[in-house]
C-alpha positions as CSV (number, residue, x, y, z in Angstrom):
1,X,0.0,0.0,0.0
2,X,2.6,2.0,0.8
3,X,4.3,1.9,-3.0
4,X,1.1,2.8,-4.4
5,X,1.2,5.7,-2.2
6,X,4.4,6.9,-3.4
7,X,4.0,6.1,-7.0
8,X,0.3,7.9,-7.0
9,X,2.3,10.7,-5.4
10,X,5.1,11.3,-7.3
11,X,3.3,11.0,-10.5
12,X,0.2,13.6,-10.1
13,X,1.3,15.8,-6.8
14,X,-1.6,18.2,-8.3
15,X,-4.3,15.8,-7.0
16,X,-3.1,16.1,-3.4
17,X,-4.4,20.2,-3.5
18,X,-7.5,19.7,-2.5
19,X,-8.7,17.3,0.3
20,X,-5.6,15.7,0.8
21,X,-5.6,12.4,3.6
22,X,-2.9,12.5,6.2
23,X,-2.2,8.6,6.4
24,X,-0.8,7.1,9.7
25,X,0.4,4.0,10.3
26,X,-1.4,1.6,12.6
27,X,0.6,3.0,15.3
28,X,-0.7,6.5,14.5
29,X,2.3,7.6,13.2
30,X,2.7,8.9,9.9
31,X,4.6,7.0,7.6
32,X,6.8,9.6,6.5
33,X,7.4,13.1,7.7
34,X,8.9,14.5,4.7
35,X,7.7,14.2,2.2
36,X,4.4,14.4,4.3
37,X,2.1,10.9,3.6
38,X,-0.9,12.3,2.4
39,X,-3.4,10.5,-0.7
40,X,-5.5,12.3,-2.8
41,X,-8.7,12.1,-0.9
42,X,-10.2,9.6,-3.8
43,X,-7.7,7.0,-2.5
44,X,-8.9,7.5,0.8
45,X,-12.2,7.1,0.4
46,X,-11.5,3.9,-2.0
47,X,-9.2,2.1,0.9
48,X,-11.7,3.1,3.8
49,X,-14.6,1.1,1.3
50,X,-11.5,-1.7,1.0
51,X,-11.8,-1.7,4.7
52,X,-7.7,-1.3,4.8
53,X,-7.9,2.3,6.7
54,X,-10.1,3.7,9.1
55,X,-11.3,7.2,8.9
56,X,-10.4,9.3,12.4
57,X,-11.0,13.0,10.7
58,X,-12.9,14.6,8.1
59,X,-13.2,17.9,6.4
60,X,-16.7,19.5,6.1
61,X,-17.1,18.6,2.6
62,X,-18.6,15.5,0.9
63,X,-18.9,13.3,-1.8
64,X,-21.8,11.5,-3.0
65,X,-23.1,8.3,-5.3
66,X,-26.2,7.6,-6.2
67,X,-26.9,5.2,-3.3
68,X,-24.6,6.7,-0.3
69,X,-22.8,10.1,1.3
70,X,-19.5,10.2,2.5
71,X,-17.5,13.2,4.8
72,X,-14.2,13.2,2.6
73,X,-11.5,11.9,5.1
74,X,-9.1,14.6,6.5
75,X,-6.7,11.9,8.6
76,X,-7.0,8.1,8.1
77,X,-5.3,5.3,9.8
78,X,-4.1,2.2,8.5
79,X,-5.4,-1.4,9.2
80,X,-2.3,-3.4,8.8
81,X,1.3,-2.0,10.9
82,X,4.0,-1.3,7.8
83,X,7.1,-1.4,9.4
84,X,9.4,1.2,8.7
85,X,12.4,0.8,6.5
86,X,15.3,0.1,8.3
87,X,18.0,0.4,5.6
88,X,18.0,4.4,4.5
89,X,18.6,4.8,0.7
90,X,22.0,6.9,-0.4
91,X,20.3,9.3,-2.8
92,X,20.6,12.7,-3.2
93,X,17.2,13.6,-1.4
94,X,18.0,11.3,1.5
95,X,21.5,13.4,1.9
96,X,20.0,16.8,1.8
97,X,17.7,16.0,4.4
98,X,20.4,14.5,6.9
99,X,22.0,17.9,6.4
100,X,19.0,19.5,7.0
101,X,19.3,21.2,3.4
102,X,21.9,23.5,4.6
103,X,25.7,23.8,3.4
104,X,27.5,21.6,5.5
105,X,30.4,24.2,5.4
106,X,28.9,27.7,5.7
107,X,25.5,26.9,6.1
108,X,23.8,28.3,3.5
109,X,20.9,27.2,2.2
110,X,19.5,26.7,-1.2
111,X,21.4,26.0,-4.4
112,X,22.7,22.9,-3.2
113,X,25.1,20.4,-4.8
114,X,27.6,17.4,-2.9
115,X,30.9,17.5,-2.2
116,X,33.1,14.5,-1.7
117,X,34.7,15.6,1.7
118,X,38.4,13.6,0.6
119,X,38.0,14.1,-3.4
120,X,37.0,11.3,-5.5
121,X,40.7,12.4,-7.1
122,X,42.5,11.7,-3.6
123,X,41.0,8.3,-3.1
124,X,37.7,8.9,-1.5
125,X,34.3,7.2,-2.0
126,X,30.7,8.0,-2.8
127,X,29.4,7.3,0.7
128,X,27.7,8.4,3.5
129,X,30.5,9.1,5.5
130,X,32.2,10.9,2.7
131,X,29.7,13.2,0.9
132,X,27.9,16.3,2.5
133,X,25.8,18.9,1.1
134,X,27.3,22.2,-0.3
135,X,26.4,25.2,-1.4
136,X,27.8,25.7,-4.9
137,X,30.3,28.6,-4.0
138,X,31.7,26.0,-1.3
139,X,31.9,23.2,-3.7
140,X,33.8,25.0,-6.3
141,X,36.5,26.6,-3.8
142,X,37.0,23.6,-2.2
143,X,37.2,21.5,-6.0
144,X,39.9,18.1,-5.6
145,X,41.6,19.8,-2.4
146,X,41.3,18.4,1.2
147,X,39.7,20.8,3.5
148,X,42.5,22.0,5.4
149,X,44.2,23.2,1.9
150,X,40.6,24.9,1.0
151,X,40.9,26.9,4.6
152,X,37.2,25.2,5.0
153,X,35.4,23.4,8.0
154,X,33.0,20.9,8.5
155,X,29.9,21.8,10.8
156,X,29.0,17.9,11.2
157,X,30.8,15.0,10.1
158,X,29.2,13.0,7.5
159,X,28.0,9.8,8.8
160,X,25.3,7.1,8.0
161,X,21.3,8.5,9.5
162,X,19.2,5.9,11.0
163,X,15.4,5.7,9.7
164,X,14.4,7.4,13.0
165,X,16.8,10.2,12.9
166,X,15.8,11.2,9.4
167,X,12.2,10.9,10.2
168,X,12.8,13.2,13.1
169,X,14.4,15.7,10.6
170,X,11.9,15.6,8.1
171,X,9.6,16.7,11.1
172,X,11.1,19.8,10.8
173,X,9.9,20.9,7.6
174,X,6.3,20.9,7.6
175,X,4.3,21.2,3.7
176,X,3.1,24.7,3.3
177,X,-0.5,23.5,3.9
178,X,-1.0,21.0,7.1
179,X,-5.0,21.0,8.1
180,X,-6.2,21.7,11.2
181,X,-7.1,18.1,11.7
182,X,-3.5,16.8,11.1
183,X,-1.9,18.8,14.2
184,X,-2.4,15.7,16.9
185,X,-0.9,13.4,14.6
186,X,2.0,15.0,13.3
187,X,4.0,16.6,16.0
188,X,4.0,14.6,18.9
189,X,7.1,16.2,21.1
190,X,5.2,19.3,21.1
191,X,4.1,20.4,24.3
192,X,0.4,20.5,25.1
193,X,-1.6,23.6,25.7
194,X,-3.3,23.8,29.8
């Protein structure tokens, strides 16, 4: 379920405008933080009649068939527990998250490449305990030198995230439209109002 969710969403991201689903695991959590798991509200309402989700939220609106009336789902839960990936992908993305998309040398952010911290020229590897993210100013003075003889310094040292850790990051950078709804599920560190 969780493949068709990703596939749906990164081939039409326009049909998660309007009505969009938050979908939490069955532990309540969502699946992913960022990007945020949300379905097109059609999905939704097609896996809550596939009895696979059940519906805890719903917006104000809702659809209709000839026979039946339906609030469209704001948060849904799944039936079935997916358990989270332990093994975290090496791809670009992934990277630019565990540096919290910032330059890992000045701290910029935007405009973002990698940089092999001991050049691929010097020996080093495409890994994660080798590659950060750099802005592209950084990346071009630093070029095939080591970082002493670029005068440059690292902020973090690169190493390999954990599933959790990156999910926790992701947290940090909430879509630019999260429901009112959503709030209880997505943030749950934050401290309650008395």
């Amino acid at each position: 379920m969780e493949e068709d969710f990703r596939t749906t969403f990164v081939r039409d991201p326009a049909s998660l405008r309007h009505h969009p689903a938050l979908v939490l695991n069955a532990d309540y959590r969502p699946l992913s933080y960022y990007p945020l798991s949300l379905w097109p509200w059609q999905e939704a309402v097609k896996a809550a009649f596939l009895d696979r989700v059940e519906i805890v939220a719903t917006y104000d609106e809702c659809v209709h068939s000839p026979s039946t009336s339906l609030r469209i789902p704001s948060v849904v839960v799944l039936k079935d527990y997916i358990k989270p990936q332990k093994r975290i992908a090496f791809t670009r993305f992934n990277l630019f998250l565990r540096d919290e998309f910032c330059c890992q040398y000045c701290g910029a952010k935007g405009d973002l490449t990698f940089d092999h911290v001991v050049p691929r020229s010097k020996g080093g590897i495409t890994s994660w305990e080798n590659v950060v993210a750099a802005c592209s100013s950084c990346n071009l003075r630093k070029g095939s030198l080591s970082l002493r003889q670029a005068g440059l310094t690292l902020r973090r040292p690169p190493r390999q995230p954990g599933s959790e850790e990156l999910r926790n990051v992701g947290r940090k950078f909430p879509p630019n439209y999260l429901h009112g709804s959503w709030t209880d599920y997505l943030y749950w560190d934050a401290e309650l109002q008395p």
